[in-house]
C-alpha positions as CSV (number, residue, x, y, z in Angstrom):
1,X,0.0,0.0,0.0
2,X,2.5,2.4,0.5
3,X,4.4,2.1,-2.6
4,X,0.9,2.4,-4.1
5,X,0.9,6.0,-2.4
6,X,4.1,7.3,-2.9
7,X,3.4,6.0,-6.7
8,X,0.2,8.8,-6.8
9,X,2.0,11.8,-5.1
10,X,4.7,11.8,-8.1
11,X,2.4,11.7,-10.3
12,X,2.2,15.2,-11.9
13,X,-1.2,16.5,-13.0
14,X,-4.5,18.8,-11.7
15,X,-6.4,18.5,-8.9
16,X,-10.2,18.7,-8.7
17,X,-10.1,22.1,-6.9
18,X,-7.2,23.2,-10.0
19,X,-9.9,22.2,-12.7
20,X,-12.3,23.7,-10.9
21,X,-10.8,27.4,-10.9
22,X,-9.8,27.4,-14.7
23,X,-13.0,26.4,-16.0
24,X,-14.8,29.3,-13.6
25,X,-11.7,32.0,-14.8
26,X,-13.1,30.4,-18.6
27,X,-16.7,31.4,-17.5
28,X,-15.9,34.5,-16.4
29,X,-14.2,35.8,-19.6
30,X,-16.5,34.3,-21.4
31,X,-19.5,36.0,-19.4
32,X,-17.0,39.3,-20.2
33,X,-16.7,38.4,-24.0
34,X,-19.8,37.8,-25.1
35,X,-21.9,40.9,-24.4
36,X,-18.6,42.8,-25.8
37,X,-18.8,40.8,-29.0
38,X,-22.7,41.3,-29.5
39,X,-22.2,45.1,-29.0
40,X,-19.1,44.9,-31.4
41,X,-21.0,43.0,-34.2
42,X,-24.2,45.8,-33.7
43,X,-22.1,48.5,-34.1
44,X,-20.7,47.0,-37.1
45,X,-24.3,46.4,-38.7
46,X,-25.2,50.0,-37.9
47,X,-21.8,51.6,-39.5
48,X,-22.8,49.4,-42.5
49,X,-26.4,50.3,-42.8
50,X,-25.3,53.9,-42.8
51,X,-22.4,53.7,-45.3
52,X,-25.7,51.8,-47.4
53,X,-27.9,54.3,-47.5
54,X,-25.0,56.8,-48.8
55,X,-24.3,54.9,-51.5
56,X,-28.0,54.4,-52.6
57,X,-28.4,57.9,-52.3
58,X,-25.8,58.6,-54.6
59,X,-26.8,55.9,-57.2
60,X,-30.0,57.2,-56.7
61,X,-28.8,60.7,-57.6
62,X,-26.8,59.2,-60.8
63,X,-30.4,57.3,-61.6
64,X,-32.2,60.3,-61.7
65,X,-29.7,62.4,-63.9
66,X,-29.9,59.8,-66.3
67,X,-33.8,59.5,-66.3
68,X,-34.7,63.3,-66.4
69,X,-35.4,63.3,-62.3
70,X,-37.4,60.2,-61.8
71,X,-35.9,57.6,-59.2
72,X,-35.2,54.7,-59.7
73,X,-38.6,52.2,-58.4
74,X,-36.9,49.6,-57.0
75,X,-33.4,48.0,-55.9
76,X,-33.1,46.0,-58.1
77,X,-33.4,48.8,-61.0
78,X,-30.7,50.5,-59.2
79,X,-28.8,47.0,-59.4
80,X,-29.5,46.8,-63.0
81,X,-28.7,50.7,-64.4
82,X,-26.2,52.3,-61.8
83,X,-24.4,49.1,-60.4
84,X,-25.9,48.8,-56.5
85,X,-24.4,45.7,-55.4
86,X,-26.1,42.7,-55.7
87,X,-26.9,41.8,-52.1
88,X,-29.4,44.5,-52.3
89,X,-31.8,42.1,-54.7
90,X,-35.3,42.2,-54.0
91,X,-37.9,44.0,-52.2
92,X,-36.9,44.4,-49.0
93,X,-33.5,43.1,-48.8
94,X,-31.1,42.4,-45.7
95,X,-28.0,43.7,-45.8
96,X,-25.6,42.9,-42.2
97,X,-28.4,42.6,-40.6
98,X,-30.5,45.0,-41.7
99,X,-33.9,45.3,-43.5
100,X,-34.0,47.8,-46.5
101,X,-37.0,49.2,-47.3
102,X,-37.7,51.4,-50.5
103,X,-40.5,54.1,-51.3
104,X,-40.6,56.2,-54.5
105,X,-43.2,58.0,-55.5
106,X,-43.5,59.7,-59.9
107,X,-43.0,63.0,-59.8
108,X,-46.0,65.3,-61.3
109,X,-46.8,69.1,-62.7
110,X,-47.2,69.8,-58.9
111,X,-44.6,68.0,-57.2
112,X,-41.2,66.7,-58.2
113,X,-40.0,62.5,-57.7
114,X,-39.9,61.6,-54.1
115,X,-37.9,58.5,-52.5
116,X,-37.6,57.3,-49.0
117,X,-35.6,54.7,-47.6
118,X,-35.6,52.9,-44.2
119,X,-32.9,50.6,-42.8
120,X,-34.4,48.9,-39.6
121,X,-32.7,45.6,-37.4
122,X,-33.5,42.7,-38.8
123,X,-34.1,41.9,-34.7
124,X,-33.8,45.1,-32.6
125,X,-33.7,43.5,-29.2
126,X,-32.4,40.6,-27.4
127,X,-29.3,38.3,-27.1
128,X,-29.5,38.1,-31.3
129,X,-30.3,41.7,-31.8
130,X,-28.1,42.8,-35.0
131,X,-28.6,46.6,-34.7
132,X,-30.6,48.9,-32.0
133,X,-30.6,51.8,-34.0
134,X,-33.3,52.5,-37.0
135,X,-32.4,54.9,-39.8
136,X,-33.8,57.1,-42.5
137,X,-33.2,58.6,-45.5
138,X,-35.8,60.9,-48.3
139,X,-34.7,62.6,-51.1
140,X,-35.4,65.7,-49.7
141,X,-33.2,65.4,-46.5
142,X,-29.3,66.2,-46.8
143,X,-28.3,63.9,-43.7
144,X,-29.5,60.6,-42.6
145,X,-31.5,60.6,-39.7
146,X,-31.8,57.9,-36.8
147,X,-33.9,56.7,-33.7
148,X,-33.2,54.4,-31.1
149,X,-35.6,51.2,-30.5
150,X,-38.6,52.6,-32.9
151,X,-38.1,53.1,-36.4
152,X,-36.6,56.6,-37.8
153,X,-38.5,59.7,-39.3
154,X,-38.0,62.6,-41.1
155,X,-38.0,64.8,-37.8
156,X,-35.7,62.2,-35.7
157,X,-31.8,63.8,-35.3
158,X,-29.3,63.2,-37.7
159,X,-26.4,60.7,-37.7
C-alpha cells in the first residue's frame, strides 16, 4: 500500500479544486466576451447600414440624372442601371443585418419625384439583436436621420 501511495503523489497532474478554478476563470471571460462581442457585431451592422444608405443615395442621384429626375422604383433597377451591389436584390433586402425598405413616388406638374428609404434591425432587441438603431433617409433630406428602438422619421436627429 505504501508504494501504491508514494506511486500517486509523483504523479504530476491537476487537482479537482485546480480544474475547478480554470474552468470558472473560462466562465468568467466568457460572461465578459460575449456581451462585448454582440455590442461589437451591432455597431458593425449600424456603420454598415449607414455607409448603405449613402451609397443608394448617390446611385440614386446618378439614376435620376440619367432618367430626367425620376428615381429609380426599386433596388433592383438600381442594381440593374447604376451598379448597387447585388446583395441588395429584391424587395426588401437584408444587408448585415439590416432590413431595407424602399418608397418612390413619380413625380408630377405639382410635385417633383420623391424616395424614402428605411434601414431597420432585422431583430432590434435581445441576445441576437443585430442593430438597436433605426435609420432614415428621403430625397429631400441632406443627412440621414436615426432613432433608437422605434423606427426613424424625417423629424428624428441626424447621424
Amino acid at each position: 500500500m505504501k508504494v501504491v501511495c508514494t506511486k500517486y503523489r509523483r504523479q504530476a497532474g491537476f487537482n479537482l479544486i485546480e480544474l475547478m478554478i480554470v474552468i470558472a476563470i473560462i466562465a468568467l471571460l466568457i460572461g465578459v466576451g460575449v456581451p462585448a462581442w454582440q455590442s461589437m457585431v451591432q455597431s458593425g451592422n449600424e456603420t454598415t447600414a449607414v455607409q448603405s444608405l449613402n451609397t443608394i443615395r448617390t446611385l440614386q442621384a446618378q439614376y435620376a440624372a440619367k432618367n430626367r429626375g425620376s428615381f429609380a422604383p426599386t433596388f433592383d433597377r438600381l442594381i440593374q442601371s447604376v451598379r448597387l451591389d447585388e446583395k441588395f436584390k429584391g424587395e426588401n433586402p437584408v444587408v448585415n443585418g439590416y432590413v431595407f425598405r424602399m418608397t418612390v413616388q413619380e413625380g408630377t406638374s405639382a410635385r417633383p419625384s420623391f424616395y424614402s428609404i428605411n434601414a431597420d434591425p432585422q431583430v432590434a432587441t435581445g441576445l441576437q439583436a443585430t442593430g438597436s438603431r433605426f435609420f432614415y433617409f428621403d430625397s429631400t433630406l441632406g443627412t440621414i436621420k436615426q432613432k433608437e428602438g422605434e423606427p426613424a422619421k424625417p423629424t428624428d436627429p441626424s447621424v
